[in-house]
C-alpha positions as CSV (number, residue, x, y, z in Angstrom):
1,X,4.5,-17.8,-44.8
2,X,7.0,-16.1,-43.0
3,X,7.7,-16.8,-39.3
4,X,6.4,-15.0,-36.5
5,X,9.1,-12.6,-34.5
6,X,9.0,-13.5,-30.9
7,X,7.3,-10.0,-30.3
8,X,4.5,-10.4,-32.8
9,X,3.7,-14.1,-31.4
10,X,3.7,-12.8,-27.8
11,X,1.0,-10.1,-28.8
12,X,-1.4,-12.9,-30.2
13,X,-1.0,-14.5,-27.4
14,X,-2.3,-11.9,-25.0
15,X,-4.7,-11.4,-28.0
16,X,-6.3,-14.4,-27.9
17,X,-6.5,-14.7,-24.2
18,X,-8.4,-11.3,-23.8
19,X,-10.4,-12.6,-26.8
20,X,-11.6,-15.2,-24.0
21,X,-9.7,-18.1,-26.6
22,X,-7.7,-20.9,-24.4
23,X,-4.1,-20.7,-25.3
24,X,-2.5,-24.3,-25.9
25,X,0.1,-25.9,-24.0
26,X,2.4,-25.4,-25.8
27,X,1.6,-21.5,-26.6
28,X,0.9,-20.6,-22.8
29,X,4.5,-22.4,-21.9
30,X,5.9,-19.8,-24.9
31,X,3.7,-17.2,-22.6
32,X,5.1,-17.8,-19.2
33,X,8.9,-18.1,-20.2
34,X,8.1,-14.0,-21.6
35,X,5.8,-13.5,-18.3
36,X,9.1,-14.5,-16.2
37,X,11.1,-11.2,-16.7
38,X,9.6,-9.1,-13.9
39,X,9.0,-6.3,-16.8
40,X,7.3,-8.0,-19.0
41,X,5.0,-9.4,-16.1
42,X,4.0,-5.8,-15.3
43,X,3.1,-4.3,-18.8
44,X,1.0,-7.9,-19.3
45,X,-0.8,-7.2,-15.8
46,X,-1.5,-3.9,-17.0
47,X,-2.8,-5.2,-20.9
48,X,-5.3,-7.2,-19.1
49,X,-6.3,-5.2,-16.4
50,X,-10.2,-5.0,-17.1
51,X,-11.1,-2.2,-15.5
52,X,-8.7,-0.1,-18.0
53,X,-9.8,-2.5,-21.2
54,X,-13.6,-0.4,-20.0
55,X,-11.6,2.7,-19.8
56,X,-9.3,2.3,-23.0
57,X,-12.8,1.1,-24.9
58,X,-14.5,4.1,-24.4
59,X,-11.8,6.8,-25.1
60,X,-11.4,5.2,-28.5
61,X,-14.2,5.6,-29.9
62,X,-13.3,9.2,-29.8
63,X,-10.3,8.6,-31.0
64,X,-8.5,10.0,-34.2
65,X,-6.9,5.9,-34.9
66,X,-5.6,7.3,-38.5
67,X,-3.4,9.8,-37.1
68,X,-2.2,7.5,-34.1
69,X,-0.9,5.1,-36.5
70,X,1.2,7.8,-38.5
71,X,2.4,9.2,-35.2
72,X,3.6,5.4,-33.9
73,X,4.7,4.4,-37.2
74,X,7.3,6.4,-36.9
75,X,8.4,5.5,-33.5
76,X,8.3,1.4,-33.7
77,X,10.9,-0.3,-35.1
78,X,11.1,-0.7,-38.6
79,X,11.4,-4.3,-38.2
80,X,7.9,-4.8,-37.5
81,X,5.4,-5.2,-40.0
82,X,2.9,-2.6,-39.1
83,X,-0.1,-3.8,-41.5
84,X,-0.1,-7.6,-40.3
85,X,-0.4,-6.3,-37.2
86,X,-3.9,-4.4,-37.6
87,X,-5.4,-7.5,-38.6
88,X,-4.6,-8.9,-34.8
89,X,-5.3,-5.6,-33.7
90,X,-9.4,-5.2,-34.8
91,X,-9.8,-9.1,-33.1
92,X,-9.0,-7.7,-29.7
93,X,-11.4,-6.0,-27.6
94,X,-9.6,-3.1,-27.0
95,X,-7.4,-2.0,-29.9
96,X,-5.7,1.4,-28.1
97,X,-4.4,-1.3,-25.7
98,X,-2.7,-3.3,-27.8
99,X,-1.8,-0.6,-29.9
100,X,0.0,0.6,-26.8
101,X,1.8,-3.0,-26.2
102,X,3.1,-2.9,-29.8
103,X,4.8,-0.1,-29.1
104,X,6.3,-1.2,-26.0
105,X,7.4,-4.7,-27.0
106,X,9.0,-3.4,-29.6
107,X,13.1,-2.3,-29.7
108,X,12.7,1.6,-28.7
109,X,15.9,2.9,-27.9
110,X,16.9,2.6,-24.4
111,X,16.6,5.5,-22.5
112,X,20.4,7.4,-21.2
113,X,20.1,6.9,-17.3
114,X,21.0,9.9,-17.0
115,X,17.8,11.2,-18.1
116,X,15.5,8.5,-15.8
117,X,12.8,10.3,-14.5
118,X,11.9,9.6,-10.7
119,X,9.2,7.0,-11.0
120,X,6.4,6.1,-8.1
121,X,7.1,3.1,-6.1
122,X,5.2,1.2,-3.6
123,X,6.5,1.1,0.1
124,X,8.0,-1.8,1.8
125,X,9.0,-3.6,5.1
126,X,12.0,-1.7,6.7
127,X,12.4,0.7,9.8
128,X,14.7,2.2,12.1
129,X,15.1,0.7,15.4
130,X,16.5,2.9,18.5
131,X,17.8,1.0,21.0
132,X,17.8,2.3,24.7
133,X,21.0,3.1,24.5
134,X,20.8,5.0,21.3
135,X,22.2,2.8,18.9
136,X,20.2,2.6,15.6
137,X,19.8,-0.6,14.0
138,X,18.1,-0.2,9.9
139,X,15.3,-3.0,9.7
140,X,14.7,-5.1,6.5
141,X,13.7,-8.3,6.0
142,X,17.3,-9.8,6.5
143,X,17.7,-12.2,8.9
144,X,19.5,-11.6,11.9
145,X,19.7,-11.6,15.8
146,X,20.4,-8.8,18.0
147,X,21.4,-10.0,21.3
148,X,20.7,-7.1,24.1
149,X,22.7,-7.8,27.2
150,X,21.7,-5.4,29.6
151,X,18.1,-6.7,29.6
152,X,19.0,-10.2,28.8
153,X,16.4,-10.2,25.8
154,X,17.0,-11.1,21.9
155,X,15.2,-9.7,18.8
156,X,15.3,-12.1,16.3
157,X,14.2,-10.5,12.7
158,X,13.4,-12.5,9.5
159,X,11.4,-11.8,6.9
160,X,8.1,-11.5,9.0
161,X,9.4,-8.6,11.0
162,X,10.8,-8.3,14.6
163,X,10.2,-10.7,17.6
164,X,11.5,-10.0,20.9
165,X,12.4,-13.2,22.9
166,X,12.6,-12.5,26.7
167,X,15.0,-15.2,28.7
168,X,14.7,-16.3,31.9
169,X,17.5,-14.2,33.4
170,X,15.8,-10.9,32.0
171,X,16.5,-7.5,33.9
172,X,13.9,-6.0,35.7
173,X,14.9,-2.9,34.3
174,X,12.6,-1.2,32.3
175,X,14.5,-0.3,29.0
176,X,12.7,1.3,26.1
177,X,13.3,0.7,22.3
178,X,11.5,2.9,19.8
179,X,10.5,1.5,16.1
180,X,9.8,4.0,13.4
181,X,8.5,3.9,10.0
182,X,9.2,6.5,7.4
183,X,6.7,7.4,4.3
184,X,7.0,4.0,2.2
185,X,7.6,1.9,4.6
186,X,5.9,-0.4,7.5
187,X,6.7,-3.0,10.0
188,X,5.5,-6.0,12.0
189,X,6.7,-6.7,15.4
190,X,6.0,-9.0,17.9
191,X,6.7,-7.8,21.8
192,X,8.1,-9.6,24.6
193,X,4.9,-10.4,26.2
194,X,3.2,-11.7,22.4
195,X,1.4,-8.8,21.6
196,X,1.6,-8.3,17.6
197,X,1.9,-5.0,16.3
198,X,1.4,-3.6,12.6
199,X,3.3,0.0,12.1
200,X,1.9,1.3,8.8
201,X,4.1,4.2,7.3
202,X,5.6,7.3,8.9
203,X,4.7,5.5,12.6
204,X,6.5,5.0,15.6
205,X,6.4,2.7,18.7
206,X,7.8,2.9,21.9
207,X,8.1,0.1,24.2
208,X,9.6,-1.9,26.5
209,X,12.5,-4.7,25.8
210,X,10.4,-6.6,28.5
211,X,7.1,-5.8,30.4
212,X,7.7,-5.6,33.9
213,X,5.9,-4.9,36.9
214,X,1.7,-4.3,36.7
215,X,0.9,-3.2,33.5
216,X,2.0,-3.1,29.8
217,X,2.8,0.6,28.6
218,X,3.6,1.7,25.2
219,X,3.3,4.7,23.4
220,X,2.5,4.9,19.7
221,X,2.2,7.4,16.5
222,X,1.0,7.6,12.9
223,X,-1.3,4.4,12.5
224,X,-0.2,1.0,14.4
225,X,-2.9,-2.0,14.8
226,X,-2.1,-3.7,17.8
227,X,-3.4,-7.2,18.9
228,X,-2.6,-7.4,22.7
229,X,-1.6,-10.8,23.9
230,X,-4.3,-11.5,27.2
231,X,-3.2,-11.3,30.3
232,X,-5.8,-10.2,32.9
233,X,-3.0,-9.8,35.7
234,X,-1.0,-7.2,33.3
235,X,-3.5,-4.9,31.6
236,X,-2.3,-3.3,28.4
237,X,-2.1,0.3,27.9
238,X,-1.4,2.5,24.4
239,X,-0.7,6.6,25.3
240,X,-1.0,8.4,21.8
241,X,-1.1,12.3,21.7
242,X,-2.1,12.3,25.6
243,X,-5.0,9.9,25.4
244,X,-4.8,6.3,26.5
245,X,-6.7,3.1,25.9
246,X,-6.5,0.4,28.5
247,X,-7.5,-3.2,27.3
248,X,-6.7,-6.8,28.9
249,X,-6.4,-8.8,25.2
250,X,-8.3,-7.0,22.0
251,X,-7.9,-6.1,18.5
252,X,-8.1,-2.7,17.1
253,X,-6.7,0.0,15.2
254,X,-4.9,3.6,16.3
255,X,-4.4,6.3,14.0
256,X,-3.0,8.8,15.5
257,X,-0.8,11.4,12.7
258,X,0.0,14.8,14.3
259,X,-0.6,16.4,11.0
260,X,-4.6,15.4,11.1
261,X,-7.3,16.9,12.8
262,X,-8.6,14.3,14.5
263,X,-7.3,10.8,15.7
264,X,-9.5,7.6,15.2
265,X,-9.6,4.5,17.3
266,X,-11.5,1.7,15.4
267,X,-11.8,-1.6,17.8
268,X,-11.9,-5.0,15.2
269,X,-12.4,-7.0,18.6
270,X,-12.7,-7.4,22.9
271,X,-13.3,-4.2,24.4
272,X,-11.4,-1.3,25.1
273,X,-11.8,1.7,27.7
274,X,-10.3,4.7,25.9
275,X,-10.0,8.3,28.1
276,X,-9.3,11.4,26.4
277,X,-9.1,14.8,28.7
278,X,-12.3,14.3,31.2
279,X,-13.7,12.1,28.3
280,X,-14.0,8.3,29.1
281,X,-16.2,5.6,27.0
282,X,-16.0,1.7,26.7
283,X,-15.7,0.4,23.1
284,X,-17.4,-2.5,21.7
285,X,-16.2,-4.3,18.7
286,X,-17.1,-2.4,15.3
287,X,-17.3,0.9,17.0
288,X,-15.1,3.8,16.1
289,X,-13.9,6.4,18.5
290,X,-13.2,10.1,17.0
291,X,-11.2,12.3,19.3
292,X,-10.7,16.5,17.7
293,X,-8.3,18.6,19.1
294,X,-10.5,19.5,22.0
295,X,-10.2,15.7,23.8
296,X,-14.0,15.5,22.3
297,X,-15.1,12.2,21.6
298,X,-17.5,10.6,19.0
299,X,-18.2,7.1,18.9
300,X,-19.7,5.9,15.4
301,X,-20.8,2.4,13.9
302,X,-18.2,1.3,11.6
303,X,-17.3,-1.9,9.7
304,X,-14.1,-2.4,11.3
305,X,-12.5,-4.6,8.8
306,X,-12.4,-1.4,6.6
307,X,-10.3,0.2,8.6
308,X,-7.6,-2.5,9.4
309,X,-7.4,-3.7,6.1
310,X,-3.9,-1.8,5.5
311,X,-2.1,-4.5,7.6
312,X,-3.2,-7.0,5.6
313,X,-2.0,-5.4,2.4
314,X,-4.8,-4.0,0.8
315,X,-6.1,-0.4,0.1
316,X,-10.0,-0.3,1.1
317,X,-12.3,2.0,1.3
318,X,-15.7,3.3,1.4
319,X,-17.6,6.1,0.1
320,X,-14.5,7.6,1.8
321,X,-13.2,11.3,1.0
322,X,-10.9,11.6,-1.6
323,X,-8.6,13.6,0.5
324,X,-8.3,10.5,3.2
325,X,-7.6,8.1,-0.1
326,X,-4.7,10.3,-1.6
327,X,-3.1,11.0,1.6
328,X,-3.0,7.3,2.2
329,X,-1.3,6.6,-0.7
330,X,1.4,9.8,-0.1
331,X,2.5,8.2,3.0
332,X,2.6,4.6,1.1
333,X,4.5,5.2,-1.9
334,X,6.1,8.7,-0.9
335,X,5.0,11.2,-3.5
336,X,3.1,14.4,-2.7
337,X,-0.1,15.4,-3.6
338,X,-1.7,18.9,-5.0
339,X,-4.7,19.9,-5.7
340,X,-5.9,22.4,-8.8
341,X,-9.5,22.4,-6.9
342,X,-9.9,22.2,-3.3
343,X,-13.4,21.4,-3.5
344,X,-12.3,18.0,-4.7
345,X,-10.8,17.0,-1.2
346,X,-14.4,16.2,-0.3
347,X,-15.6,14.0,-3.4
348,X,-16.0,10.3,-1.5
349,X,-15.2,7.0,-3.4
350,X,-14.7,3.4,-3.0
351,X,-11.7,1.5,-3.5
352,X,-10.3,-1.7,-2.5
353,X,-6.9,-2.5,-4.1
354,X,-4.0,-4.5,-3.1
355,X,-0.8,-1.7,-1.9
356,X,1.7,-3.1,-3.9
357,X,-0.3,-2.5,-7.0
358,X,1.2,0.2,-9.8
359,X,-0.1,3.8,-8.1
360,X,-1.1,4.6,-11.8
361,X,-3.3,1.6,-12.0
362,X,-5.1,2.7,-8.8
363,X,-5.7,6.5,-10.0
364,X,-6.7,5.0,-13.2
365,X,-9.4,3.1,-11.1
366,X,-10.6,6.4,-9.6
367,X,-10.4,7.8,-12.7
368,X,-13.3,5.5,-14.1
369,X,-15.9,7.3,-11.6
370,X,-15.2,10.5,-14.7
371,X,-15.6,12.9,-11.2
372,X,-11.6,13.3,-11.4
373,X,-8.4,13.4,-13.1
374,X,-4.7,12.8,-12.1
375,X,-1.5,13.9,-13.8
376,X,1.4,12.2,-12.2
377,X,4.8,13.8,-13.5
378,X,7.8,12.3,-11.6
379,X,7.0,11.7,-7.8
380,X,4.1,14.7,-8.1
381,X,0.8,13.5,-8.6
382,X,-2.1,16.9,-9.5
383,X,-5.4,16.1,-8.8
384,X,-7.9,18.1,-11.3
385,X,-11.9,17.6,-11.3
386,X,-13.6,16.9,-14.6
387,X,-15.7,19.7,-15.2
């Protein structure tokens, strides 16, 4: 019997594991030495991925399989014996999917660079700090120290994000630094007085290098989650779009973009007193405050965990409108979104995803609801409904 090639054993392998078959030791160690090139870790993620094993299941049995072989035929490398392989192909539960790994495990001509289309990738953890004096300093997760003399404070940034350490000598001066985020990126920081801050994409902070004096100001844009160090002699105060929240040591949630209607203050814990115009109300912990463009405010029962979820990496949502979703996921992984039908702005779904997750994975998710359809072409993804 004639040996294996390395692609056609790697195929069983995934075979017999969606099959619900335990590999041996020796075959899952043959498994995780292919798993190790990052490449070959996506496309297996992808192969297994259940919720498109559902979806792949029920588009083929409309599926013409006849004429999909001729067409791949032709395209797979001669090298590969085509007919053993439908014999491992009927034992899996999905045969389009594997059909489909076939075709990329095998040698395909590589692609001229030149002709690399634009492909959709998720954000990451970088920003632009201003200093007070103007300087610009590109955030990443390098690490390095930035020694500011004129205040006699130190940010220290690692991996984690930014920490400003105040000394004892520190100026009394109040100098302001500004973090920003563009669209696919976001930031942690951690301000002189302990107060963590998340800064989701295209968001921006301004703040003190040290608190000083009787309060704690800073001014924020786009989304930030903030959780205020206490300190009931120094009440903390966030101005966004001329409304302010006061707190003295809370959790909660601004989102605050200038290109949406309304900006939403969801509080995950303490209590916060938020004024907006003549409009003044005390928040309790999963309530949410919605502010329009006339300083009006609605305050809603929410689970708050939904809404903060972002900062801990994850995509979740609610019977929320599809419009909110996809905007989301513009600013993440910075592609732009168009609609053939309007209407379909308001079509609510549910979601919960990790953000670094393949954006085609997560419209294929949506996809599964059969209410809509994406086409993604380069860094353009075209929503169309289904009927």
């Amino acid at each position: 019997m004639a040996a294996k090639t390395d692609n056609e054993q790697i195929i069983q392998l995934i075979n017999k594991q969606v099959d619900g078959q335990v590999l041996t030791k020796a075959e899952q160690q043959v498994l995780n030495a292919w798993l190790d090139v990052p490449a070959n870790e996506a496309l297996y993620l992808r192969l297994t991925n259940k919720e498109l094993l559902l979806k792949k299941r029920f588009e083929y049995d409309e599926y013409d399989v006849a004429r999909a072989w001729q067409v791949m035929d032709k395209r797979i490398s001669p090298r590969l014996n085509i007919k053993r392989w439908i014999s491992y192909a009927a034992a899996v539960l999905v045969p389009l999917v594997l059909f489909y790994s076939v075709y990329q495990l095998s040698d395909v001509p590589e692609v001229d660079d030149h002709f690399v289309v634009e492909t959709i990738q998720p954000g990451e953890k970088k920003a632009i700090l201003t200093l007070s004096d103007g300087q610009q300093v590109h955030l990443s997760a390098a690490d390095t120290t930035i020694q500011m003399t004129g205040s006699g404070t130190q940010i220290a940034i690692d991996s984690i994000g930014a920490t400003y350490e105040r000394h004892q000598q520190a100026s009394t001066e109040l100098r302001y630094n500004t973090i920003t985020t563009a669209r696919g990126m976001e930031y942690n920081l951690t301000l002189a007085d302990g107060t963590q801050v998340w800064m989701n994409s295209e968001s921006s902070l301004q703040y003190p290098e040290n608190f000083n004096g009787n309060a704690r100001e800073v001014y924020a844009s786009g989304e930030v989650f903030l959780k205020v160090a206490k300190d009931k002699d120094k009440p903390f105060f966030v101005h966004f779009n001329d409304r302010k929240l006061e707190v003295l040591g809370t959790e909660f949630n601004v989102r605050a973009y200038n290109d949406e209607k309304t900006n939403v203050v969801t509080l995950v814990e303490g209590s916060i007193a938020l004024s907006a115009g003549k409009e003044k109300l005390v928040m309790q912990p999963d309530k949410q405050a919605i502010i329009d463009g006339q300083n009006k405010l609605q305050l809603v029962d929410v689970d708050a965990s939904l809404y903060s979820a972002w900062k801990d990496g994850r995509f979740v949502y609610k019977n929320a409108p599809l419009n909110q979703i996809v905007t989301d996921l513009a600013r993440w992984y910075n592609c732009d979104i168009f609609y053939q039908n309007l209407a379909m702005k308001n079509e609510r779904f549910s979601l919960n995803t990790n953000r670094q997750e393949d954006i085609k994975q997560i419209l294929e998710a949506l996809e599964l609801t059969q209410t809509v359809k994406f086409k993604v072409t380069g860094k353009n993804i075209v929503i169309q409904s289904v009927n």
